[in-house]
C-alpha positions as CSV (number, residue, x, y, z in Angstrom):
1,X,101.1,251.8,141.1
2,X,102.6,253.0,138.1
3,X,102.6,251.9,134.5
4,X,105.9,250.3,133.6
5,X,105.4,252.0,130.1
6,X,104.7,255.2,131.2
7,X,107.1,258.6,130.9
8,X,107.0,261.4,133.1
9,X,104.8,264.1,132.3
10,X,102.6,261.6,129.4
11,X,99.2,260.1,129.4
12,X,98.6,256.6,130.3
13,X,96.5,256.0,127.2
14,X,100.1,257.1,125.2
15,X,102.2,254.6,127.0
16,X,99.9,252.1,126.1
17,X,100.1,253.2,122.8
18,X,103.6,252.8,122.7
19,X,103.5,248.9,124.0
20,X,101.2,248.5,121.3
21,X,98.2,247.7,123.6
22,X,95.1,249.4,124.0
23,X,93.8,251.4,127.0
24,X,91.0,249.9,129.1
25,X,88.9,252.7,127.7
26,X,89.4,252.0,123.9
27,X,89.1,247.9,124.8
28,X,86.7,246.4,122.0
29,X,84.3,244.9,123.6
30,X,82.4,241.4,122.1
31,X,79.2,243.1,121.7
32,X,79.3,247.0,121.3
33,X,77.1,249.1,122.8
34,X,73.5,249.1,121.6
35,X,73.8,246.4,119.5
36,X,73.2,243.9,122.1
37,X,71.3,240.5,121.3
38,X,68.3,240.5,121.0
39,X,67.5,237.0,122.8
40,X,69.2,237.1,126.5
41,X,72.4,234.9,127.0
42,X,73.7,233.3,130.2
43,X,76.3,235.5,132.2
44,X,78.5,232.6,132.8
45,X,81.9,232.5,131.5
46,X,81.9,230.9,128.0
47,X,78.2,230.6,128.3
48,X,76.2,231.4,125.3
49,X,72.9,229.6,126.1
50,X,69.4,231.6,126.3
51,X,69.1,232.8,129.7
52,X,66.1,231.9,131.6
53,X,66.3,233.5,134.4
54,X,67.9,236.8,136.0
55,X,69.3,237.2,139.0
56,X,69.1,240.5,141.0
57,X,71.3,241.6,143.0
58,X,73.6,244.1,144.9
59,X,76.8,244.9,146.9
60,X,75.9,246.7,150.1
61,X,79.2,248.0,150.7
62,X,79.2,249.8,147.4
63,X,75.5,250.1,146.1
64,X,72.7,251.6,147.4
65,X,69.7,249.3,149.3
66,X,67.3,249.9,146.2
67,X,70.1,249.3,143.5
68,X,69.8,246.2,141.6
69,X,72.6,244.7,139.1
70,X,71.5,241.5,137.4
71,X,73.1,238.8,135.8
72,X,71.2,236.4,133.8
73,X,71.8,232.8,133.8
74,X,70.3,229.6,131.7
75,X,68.9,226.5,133.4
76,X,72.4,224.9,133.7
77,X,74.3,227.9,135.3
78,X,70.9,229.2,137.5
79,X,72.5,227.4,140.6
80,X,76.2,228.1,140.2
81,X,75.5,231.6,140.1
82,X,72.9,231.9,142.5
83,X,75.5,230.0,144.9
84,X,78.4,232.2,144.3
85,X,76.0,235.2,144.8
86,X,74.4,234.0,148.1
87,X,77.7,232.8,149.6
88,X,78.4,237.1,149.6
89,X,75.4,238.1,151.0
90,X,74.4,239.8,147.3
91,X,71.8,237.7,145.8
92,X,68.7,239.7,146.5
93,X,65.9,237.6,144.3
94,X,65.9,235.3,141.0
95,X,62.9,235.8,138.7
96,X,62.1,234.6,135.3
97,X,64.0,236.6,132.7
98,X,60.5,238.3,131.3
99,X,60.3,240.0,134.7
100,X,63.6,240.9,135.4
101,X,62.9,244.6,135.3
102,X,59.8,244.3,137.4
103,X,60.1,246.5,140.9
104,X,61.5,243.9,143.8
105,X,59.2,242.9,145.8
106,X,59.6,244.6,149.5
């Protein structure tokens, strides 16, 4: 598909430029990069709550078996997430937050 904005023969990041929008590669992001929080927060949209727990997990059509992606969650969101994780097949474990990085068990 092609961008609406976009000439023959110029950059996608120029016809953005053009529109007056930003590329997803120059996007500002909430938090940049290494400057994270120090105190984990809840992945759940509009969730800023100290996560409690992390949830591991992993898309087998796209990620390796020994891959793990995690999204954290706080005590309100743990089941929510945990749910719409499971219902895919993705949801690997759920450990406390302090372990998250800890190897999976086999």
């Amino acid at each position: 598909m092609r961008c609406a904005t976009r000439r023959p023969g110029r950059s996608r990041r120029a016809a953005y430029r053009r529109a007056g929008r930003l590329c997803h590669s120059e996007r500002v992001t909430e938090t940049p990069p290494g400057n994270a929080p120090e105190e984990p927060i809840c992945s759940a949209k509009g969730c800023r709550a100290p996560a409690a727990w992390a949830l591991r997990w992993n898309n087998p059509k796209i990620h390796t078996p020994d891959r793990r992606k995690i999204w954290l969650a706080c005590e309100e969101h743990r089941e929510s997430l945990t749910a719409f994780l499971d219902r895919r097949d993705f949801l690997k474990d759920v450990v406390p937050v302090a372990d998250r990085d800890a190897p999976a068990d086999a």
